[in-house]
N, C-alpha and C positions, 0 to 999 in steps of 0.2 A: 801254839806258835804265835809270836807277836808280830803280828802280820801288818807292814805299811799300808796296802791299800785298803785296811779296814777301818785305821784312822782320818778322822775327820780335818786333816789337815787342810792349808789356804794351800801352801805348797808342797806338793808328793816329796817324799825322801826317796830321793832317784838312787842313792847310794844305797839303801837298802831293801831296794824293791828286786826279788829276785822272781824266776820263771815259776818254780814249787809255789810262787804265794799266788800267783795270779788265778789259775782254777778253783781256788779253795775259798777266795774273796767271794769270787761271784758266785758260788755253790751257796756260800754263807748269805748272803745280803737278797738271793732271791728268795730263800726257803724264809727269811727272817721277813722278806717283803710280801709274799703270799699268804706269810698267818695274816699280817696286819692288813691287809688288802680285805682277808675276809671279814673281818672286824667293823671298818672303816664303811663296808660297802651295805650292813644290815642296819644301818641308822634310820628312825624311822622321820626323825626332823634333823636331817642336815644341814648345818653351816656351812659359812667360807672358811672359821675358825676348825670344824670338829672333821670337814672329809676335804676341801681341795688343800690346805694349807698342809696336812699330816700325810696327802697321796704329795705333795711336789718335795715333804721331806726326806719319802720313799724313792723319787726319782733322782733325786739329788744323791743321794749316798750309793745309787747303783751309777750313776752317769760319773762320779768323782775318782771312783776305782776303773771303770770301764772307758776312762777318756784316757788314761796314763798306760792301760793296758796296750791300746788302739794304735794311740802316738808311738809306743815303742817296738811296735810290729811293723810299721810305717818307717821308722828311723832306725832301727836294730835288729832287722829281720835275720832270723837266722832259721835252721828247720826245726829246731826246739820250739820256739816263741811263735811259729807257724802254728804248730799243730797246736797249740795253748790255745790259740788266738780263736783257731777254728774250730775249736769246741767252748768255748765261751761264747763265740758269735752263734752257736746253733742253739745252747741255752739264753739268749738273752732272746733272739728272735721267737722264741717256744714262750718264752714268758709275758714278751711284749704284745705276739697274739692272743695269749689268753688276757691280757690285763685289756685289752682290747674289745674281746669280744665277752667282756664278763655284764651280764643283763643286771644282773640287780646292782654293778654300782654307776651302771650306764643312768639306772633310775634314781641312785641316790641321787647324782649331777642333774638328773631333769628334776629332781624336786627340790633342791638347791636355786633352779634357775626359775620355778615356780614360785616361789617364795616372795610374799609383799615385801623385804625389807631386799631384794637382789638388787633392785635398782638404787640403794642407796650404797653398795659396793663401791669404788673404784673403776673407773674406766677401762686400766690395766686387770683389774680383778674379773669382771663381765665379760674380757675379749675374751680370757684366761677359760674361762667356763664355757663360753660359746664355741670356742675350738677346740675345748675336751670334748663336747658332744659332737661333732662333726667328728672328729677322728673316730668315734667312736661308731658311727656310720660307717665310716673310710677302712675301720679294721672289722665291720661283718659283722657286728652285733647284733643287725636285723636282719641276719639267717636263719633259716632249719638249722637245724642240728647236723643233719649232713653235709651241708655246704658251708657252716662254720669250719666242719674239720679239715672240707675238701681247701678252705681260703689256708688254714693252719699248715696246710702241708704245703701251698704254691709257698708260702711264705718262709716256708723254711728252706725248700728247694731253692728258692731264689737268690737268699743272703748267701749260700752253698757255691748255686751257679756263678755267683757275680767274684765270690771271695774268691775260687780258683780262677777265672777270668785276670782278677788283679796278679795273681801269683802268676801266673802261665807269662802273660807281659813282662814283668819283674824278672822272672828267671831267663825269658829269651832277649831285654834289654841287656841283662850281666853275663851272659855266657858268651856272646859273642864278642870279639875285638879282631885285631888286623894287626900281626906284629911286623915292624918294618927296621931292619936295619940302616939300610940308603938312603940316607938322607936328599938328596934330589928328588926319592918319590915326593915326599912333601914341599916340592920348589913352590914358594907363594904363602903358606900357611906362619900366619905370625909366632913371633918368638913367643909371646904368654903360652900361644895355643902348645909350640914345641915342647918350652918347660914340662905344661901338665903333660904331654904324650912319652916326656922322659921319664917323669914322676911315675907312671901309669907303668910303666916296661922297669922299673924298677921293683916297682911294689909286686911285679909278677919274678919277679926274679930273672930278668930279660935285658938285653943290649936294647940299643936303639933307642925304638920309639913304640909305643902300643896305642892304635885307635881304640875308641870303645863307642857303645849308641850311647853316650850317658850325652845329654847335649851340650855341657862345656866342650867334650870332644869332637862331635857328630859336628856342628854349628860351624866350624872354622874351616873343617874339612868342605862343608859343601860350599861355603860363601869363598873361600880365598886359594883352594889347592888347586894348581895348575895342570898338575896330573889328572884328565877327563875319566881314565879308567880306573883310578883308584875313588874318582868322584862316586862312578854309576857303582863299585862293589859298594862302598859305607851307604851310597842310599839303596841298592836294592837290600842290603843288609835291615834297614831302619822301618822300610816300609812296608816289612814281608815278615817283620814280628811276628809270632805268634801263631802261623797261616800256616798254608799247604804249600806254600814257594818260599823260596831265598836260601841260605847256606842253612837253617836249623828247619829246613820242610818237616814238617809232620809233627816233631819234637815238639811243642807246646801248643800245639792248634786249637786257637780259641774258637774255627768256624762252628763244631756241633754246639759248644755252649752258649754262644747267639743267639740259636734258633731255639734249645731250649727254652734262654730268657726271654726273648718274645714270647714261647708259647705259654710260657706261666704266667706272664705279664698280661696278655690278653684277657688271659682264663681268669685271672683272677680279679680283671677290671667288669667284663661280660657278669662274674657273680654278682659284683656291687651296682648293676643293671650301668656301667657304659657299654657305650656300641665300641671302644677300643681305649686305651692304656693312653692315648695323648689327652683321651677326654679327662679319664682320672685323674690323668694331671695336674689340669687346668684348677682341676677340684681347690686346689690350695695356693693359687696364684693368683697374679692382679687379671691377667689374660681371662676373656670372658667365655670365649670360647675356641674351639679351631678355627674357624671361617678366618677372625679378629688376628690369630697370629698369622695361619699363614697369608691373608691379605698384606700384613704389615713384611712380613719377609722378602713375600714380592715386590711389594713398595720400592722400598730398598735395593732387590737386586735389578727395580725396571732402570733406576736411578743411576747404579752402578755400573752395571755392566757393558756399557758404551763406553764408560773413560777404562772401565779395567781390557777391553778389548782394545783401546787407543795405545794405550800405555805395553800392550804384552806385542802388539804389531811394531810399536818404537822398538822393545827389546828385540825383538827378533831382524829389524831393519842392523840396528846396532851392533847384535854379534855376526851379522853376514859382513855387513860394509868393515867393518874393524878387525876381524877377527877369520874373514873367510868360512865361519859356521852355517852351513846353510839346512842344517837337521838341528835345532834345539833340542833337545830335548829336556825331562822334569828335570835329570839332575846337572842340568846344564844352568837350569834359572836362575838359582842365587849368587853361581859365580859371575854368570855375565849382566846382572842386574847387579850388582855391588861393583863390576868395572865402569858401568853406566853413571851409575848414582856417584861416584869418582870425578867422572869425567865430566859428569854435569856441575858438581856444587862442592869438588877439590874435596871430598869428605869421608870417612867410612868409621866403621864402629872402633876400628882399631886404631884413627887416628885420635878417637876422644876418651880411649883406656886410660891411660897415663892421668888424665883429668878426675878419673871417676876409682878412686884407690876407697875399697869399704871402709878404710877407718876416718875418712873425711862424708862420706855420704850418710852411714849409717848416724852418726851426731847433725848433721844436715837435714836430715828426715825427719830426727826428734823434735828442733828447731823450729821445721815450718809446722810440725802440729803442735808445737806449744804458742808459736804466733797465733794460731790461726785457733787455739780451743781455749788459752790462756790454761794451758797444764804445764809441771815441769817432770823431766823422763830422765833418770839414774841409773846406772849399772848396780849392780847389788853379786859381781864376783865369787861373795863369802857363800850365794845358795848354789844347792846341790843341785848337779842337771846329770843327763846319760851320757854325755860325752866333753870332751875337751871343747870341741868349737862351738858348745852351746851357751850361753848366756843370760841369765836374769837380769830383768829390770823390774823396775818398781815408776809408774807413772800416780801423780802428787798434784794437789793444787793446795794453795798455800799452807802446806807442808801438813796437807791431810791425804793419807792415801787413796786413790781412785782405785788400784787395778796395779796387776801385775802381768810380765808377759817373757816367751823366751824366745829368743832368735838362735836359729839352727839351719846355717846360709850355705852350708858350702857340702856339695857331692863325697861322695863317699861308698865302699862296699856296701852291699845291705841296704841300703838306703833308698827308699822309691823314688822315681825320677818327678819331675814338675815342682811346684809351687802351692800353698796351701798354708790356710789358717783353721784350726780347730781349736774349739773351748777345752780346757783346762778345770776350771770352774766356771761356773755361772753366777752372777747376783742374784742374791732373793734377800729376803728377811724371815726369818724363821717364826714360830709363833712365842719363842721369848722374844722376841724384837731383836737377836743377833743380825747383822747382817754378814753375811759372805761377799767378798771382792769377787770380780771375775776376775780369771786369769786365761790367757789365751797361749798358745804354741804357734808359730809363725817359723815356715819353714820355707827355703830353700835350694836351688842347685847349685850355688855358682863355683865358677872356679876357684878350687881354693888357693893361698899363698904356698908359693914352691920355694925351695932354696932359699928362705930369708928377705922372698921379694912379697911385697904386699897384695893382694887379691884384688884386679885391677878389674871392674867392671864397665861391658858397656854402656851403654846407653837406654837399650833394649832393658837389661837387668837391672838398673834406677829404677823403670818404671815397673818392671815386676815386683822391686820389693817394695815399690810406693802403695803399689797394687793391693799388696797382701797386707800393708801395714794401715789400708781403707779398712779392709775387713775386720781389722784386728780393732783396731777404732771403736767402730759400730757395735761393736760384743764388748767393750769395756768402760767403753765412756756411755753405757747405757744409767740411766736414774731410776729404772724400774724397778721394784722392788718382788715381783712377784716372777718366778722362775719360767714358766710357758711361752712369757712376752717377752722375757727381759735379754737384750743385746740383741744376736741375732735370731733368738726364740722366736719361732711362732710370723717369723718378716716371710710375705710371698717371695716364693722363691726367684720369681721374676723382679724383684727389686732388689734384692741380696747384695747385687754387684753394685749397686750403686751407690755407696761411699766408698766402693775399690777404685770403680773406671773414675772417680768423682778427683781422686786426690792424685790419680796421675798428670792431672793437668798442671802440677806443681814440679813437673819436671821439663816444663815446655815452655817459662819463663823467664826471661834474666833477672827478676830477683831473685826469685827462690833456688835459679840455677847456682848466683852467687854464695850460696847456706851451702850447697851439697856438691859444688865443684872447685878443686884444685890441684896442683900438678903433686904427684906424689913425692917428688923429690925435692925439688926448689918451693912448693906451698903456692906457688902465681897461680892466681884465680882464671878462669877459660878467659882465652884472648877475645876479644870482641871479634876479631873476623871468623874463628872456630864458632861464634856463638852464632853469630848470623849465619855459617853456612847450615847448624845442626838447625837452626830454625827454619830454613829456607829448604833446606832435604826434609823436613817432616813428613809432607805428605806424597813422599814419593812412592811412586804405586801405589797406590792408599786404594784405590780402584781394585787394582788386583787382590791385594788386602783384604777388601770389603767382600768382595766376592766368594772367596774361601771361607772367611768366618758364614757365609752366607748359605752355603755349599753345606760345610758342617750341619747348620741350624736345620737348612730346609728335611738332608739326611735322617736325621735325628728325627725329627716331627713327624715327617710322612713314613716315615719305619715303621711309628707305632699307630700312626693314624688309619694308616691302610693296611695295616695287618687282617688278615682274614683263616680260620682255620680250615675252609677248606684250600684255601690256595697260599699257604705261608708266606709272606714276604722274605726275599733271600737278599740279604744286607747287601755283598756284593752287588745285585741286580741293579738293588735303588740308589745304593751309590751312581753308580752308571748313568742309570737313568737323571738323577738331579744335576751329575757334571756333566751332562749332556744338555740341558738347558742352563747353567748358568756358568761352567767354569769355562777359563780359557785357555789355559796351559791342560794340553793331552797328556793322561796317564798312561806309564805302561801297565800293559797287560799282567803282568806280574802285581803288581800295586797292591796290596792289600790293608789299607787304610782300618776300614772298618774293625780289624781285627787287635787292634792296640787303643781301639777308643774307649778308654778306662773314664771318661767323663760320662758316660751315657751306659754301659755294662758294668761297670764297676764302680761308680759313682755316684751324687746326686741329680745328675743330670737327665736322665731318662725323659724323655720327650720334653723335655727344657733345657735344652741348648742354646734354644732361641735366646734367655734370659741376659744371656751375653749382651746381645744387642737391642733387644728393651730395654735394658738396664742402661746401657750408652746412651740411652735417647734420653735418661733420664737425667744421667751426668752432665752430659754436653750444656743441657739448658740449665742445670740448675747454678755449673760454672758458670756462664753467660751472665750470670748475677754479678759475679765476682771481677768479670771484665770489665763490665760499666761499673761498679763502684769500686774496683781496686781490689789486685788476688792476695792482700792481707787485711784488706778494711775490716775490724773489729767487730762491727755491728753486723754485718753480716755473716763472718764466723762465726759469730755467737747464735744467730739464728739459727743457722745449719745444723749446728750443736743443740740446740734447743727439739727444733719440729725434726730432724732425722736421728740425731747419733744416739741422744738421751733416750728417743720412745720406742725404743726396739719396735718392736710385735704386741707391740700395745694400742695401737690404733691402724688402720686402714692406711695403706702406700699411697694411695693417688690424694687422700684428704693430709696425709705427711708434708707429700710435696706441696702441695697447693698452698697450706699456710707457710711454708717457706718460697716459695715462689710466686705467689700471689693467682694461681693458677691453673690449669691443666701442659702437663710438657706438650711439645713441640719438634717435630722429628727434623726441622731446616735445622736447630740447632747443632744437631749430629752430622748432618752433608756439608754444612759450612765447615765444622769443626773438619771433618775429614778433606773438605779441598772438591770434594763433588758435587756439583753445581752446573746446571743446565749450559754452561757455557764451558766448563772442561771436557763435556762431551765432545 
C-alpha cells in the first residue's frame, strides 16, 4: 500500500491520508525503529555523527506521521479515527518507555558525553545530549527490573487514563445543546451570536435556534442573554461536564479517572524517588523547586486579591442598585459585569465585532510579525489541508523559505474545543546536511461566517489568535538545526508561553491596532474614541481575572504536591479548599470544574499550570523593552528574534531572557501591566 504518512514529505498529503494507513505507519516505522535502535545503541565509540544524529532521524520519521495522525483526531474526530488514534497512542507510549529505559543506549549517550572532543560539539548539540540523559533518568532507566516494568505499565495506564479523559469532555461538550424556538428566550443575545444559534438548529435539522457548550455559543449566552434561567441551565450545563451533576450526570464522568491519574502520577513519580508528581515536574522546568512556585503564586494572589475583592463588592453593589439583584450568583457574573463594563467606559466586545472581521485581522497579524521579525507571510491556497476552512501559508525572508504553517480558526462538529499550536514538522538538519522546515498547525474556535457575512471577532479572540500565533513563532522562526532543542524542543515548560503572552501585547496598541482593525463593511479603521474606550476598559476586573487564573494554578499544584496514597487527594475537596482562600465569587454546589480541566488530565499541563503566569511575568517585562524604545523599533525586534525565537531549547530560559533583557525578569512588570498596584487596592 502506498502509504502517505510513510513519506517523508515537508507537507502531509491531507488528501490522501486515510484512517486504514494510519495503524499501519506506525506499526511500520516503530518495528523499523527498534531494529535500528538496537544497532545504534551497541557502539562501542559513539559519535554525535554515528548515534544522536541517526536516534533524532528515528524520532523524526515516527513524530512526522504521528503529529498529522494527532492533529486529525484533534480536528476530525469521529469513532473510527478514535479508536486508530488510541491504539497508536498505546504503541507509541510502549515504545517510548522502552526507548527510555533502554541501559545500554542510555550508555552509548554517557560515553558520547564522556568523550574529549563533546565539548567541542555545538551549544545546541551538548544541551541536545544533556537532556537525553536526564530523560533518561525521568523514564526509569535506573530501575530494577521490576520497577521498570511497574514505571512501563503507570505509563501506559496513564496516556489511556488521560486520552478517555479528553474524549469523555469532548463527547459531554457536543451532546449537549438547548433547542429554543422563542425567540424572546434570547432577548439581549447579539445578532452574530443569533446567526450561529440559527446555523447551529439548522445543521440539526431544527426551527429556531440551538445552544451548544462550544464557546462561540456558551460565551454570548452567559455575557449578554437577559433570560436569568436559561443563563444558570447553559452554565450549569458547562460546568457539570463530564461529572456526576447537570443534565448528562453519570454519562461521561471523568470523577474516577482523576483519581486514577493522580494515583499513577504519584506512583510513578515516588519510583523516580520524588516525594510527589509537582516535584517531577519541576524536574524540566525553569521553577527550582515547589516552595519557589508556590511562594511566587502567593505572591501574586497577596497582590491581587484585595482589588479582585474591591472590584467583585462594585459588582455586586451594581447589580443590586441598578438591577434590584440582591443574590449574585456564578452565573449572574458576566452578564451583570459586561452591563458594568458598559456603563463605565460605553463599551463591550460586541460593540468592537464589526471592527475585528478575520479577513482584515488575520493579514494584520501577519504584518506586525513581519514588522517586528523582518519575514514576509503568503497564503499558498493550491496545498492540500483536511478541511475547507483550513489554510496553508508559507513564511519567507527575502524570498527564502523559513517555515510553513496552517490556520484552522473556526468551530465545527468533531472538532475539540480551545485553542492550540502543535508541530507539524520540526527543523533539524540531517547527517547529509538536508535541512527540514518546521511547519506548525494553529488552531482555533471562532465563530465561523453565517449566511455570507464575515467571521466577525472579538477582541478577546484577536488576542487568542495573537496568542497562538506567539507559539507558532517560537517553533518556526527557530535557527537550530539540531531537533531535541530546536523551536519549541526541549524550552522549560514554564517559559513555553512566553512569546504567546509576549505578542499579545500587540493587540493593546494604536499602532498595531491600526494593521488588524477595520469596519467590515465601509474598511474605516477603529474610531479614536472606540480605541480609547477598549484601552481604558483593559483592565477591567483584571483583579478578579488574576485571581482565577490563580485559583487554577494554585488547584493544579497543590493536587499533586500534596497527594498522599494513604489519604488521596480528592480534586473536588482541594478545589474547595484553594477557592476558599483565594476566590471571590461563590460556586455552586453543583460546579464541577475540575472535571473538564483537559489542560492538567488530559494535557501538558500537569502540575504546570502555574506556567501561565511565570510565563506572563516573563512577557510583561520583556514587552517593557518594547515600550521604552517603541513596540516596532527594529533593533529590538531583532533581538527578541535572535536570544528567544531562534534558540529554542538550545540554551537555558533565564540566561535567554537575560541577554535579551539585560537581566533577571521582574514580577512589577506584570501588576503594572495588569492595573494592580498597591494603590488600586
Amino acid at each position: 500500500m502506498n502509504n502517505p504518512l510513510l513519506t517523508q514529505d515537508l507537507l502531509p498529503k491531507f488528501d490522501h491520508v486515510r484512517i486504514e494507513h494510519m495503524e499501519t505507519a506506525i506499526d511500520q516505522i516503530l518495528s523499523e525503529n527498534r531494529m535500528k535502535i538496537a544497532t545504534l545503541a551497541q557502539q562501542d565509540d559513539p559519535t554525535w555523527e554515528t548515534l544522536a544524529q541517526p536516534m533524532q532521524a528515528l524520532d523524526d520519521h515516527l513524530s512526522n506521521s504521528w503529529s498529522v495522525i494527532s492533529h486529525l483526531n484533534g480536528v476530525k474526530n469521529s469513532d473510527d479515527l478514535r479508536k486508530v488514534y488510541k491504539n497508536c497512542l498505546e504503541k507509541i507510549t510502549e515504545y517510548s518507555t522502552e526507548v527510555s529505559q533502554n541501559a545500554a543506549l542510555c550508555e552509548a549517550y554517557k560515553k558520547l558525553a564522556a568523550r574529549d572532543d563533546f565539548r567541542d560539539l555545538s551549544e545546541a548539540q551538548r544541551k541536545s545530549v544533556e537532556n537525553t540523559l536526564r530523560d533518561f533518568h525521568l523514564g526509569g532507566v535506573d530501575l530494577p527490573e521490576e520497577q521498570k516494568q511497574q514505571y512501563a505499565a503507570l505509563s501506559r495506564e496513564l496516556a489511556e487514563l488521560s486520552n478517555r479523559f479528553s474524549d469523555n469532555v469532548l463527547d459531554a461538550t457536543q451532546n449537549w445543546y438547548k433547542h429554543i424556538t422563542d425567540a424572546s428566550e434570547l432577548a439581549g443575545v447579539p445578532e452574530s451570536a443569533l446567526d450561529g444559534a440559527k446555523q447551529a438548529a439548522r445543521q440539526k435539522e431544527l426551527d429556531g435556534y440551538v445552544i451548544t457548550l462550544d464557546f462561540p455559543s456558551f460565551f454570548p449566552v452567559m455575557t449578554y442573554c437577559d433570560n436569568r434561567d436559561l443563563r444558570r441551565e447553559v452554565y450549569e450545563a458547562f460546568v457539570t461536564r463530564a461529572s456526576d451533576q447537570g443534565p448528562d450526570a453519570g454519562t461521561w464522568d471523568n470523577t474516577p479517572l482523576m483519581a486514577e491519574i493522580l494515583k499513577r502520577r504519584h506512583s510513578l513519580s515516588k519510583l523516580l524517588g520524588f516525594n510527589n508528581y509537582a516535584e517531577r515536574s519541576l524536574a524540566t522546568k525553569m521553577a527550582r523547586n515547589t516552595d519557589e512556585v508556590l511562594d511566587f503564586l502567593n505572591q501574586l494572589a497577596d497582590k491581587s486579591k484585595p482589588v479582585a475583592e474591591q472590584e467583585y463588592a462594585e459588582l455586586k453593589a451594581f447589580a443590586r442598585d441598578e438591577y434590584g439583584v440582591d443574590d449574585l450568583q456564578a452565573w449572574d457574573v458576566g452578564y451583570y459585569s459586561e452591563k458594568l463594563r458598559q456603563q463605565r467606559y460605553d463599551i463591550s466586545p460586541e460593540t468592537l465585532r464589526p471592527w475585528f472581521p478575520v479577513d482584515k485581522v488575520v493579514p494584520g497579524l501577519f504584518r506586525v510579525a513581519e514588522k517586528l521579525f523582518d519575514v514576509q507571510i503568503e497564503a499558498k491556497p493550491e496545498v492540500e489541508t483536511w478541511h475547507e476552512d483550513a489554510t496553508a501559508y508559507c513564511i519567507s525572508r527575502n524570498g527564502e523559505p523559513l517555515a510553513w504553517f496552517y490556520f484552522d480558526l473556526f468551530a465545527r462538529q468533531g472538532k475539540r474545543g480551545g485553542a492550540w499550536m502543535a508541530d507539524c514538522r520540526v527543523r533539524w538538519r540531517n547527517l547529509r546536511g538536508q535541512l527540514q522546515l518546521p511547519v506548525a498547525f494553529l488552531t482555533c474556535n471562532f465563530t465561523p461566517p453565517v449566511d455570507g457575512k464575515p467571521s466577525l471577532l472579538t477582541h478577546d479572540e484577536v488576542t487568542t489568535l495573537f496568542h497562538e500565533f506567539g507559539h507558532g513563532l517560537h517553533h518556526m522562526l527557530t535557527q537550530v538545526d539540531v531537533l531535541d532543542v530546536s523551536g519549541i524542543n526541549g524550552v522549560a515548560w514554564d517559559a513555553v508561553e512566553l512569546p504567546s503572552q509576549f505578542l499579545e501585547n500587540w493587540c493593546w496598541n494604536p499602532e498595531s491596532l491600526a494593521l488588524i482593525a477595520s469596519h467590515h463593511e465601509t474598511g474605516e479603521p477603529l474610531p479614536e474614541d472606540l480605541l480609547q474606550k477598549l484601552l481604558a476598559a483593559k483592565n477591567f476586573q483584571s483583579g478578579m481575572g488574576m485571581v482565577r487564573q490563580l485559583e487554577f494554578s494554585l488547584f493544579d499544584f497543590r493536587l499533586h504536591a500534596e497527594f498522599s496514597e494513604e489519604a488521596p487527594t480528592n480534586p473536588l475537596d482541594m478545589h474547595r479548599k484553594v477557592r476558599e482562600e483565594i476566590a471571590v465569587i461563590e460556586a455552586p454546589e453543583f460546579n464541577r470544574f475540575p472535571n473538564a480541566f483537559s489542560h492538567i488530565f488530559a494535557g501538558g499541563y500537569a502540575a504546570g499550570y502555574y506556567s501561565y503566569k511565570w510565563a506572563e511575568v516573563l512577557a510583561a517585562d520583556a514587552f517593557s523593552l518594547f515600550e521604552e524604545k517603541g513596540i516596532f523599533d527594529a533593533e529590538t525586534g531583532t533581538s527578541f528574534l535572535h536570544n528567544i525565537l531562534e534558540k529554542g531549547g538550545s540554551q537555558e530560559p533565564m540566561e535567554l531572557f537575560k541577554a535579551f533583557r539585560g537581566r533577571e525578569p521582574q514580577v512589577d512588570a506584570l501588576l503594572k501591566q495588569s492595573g494592580i498596584t498597591d494603590e488600586a487596592a
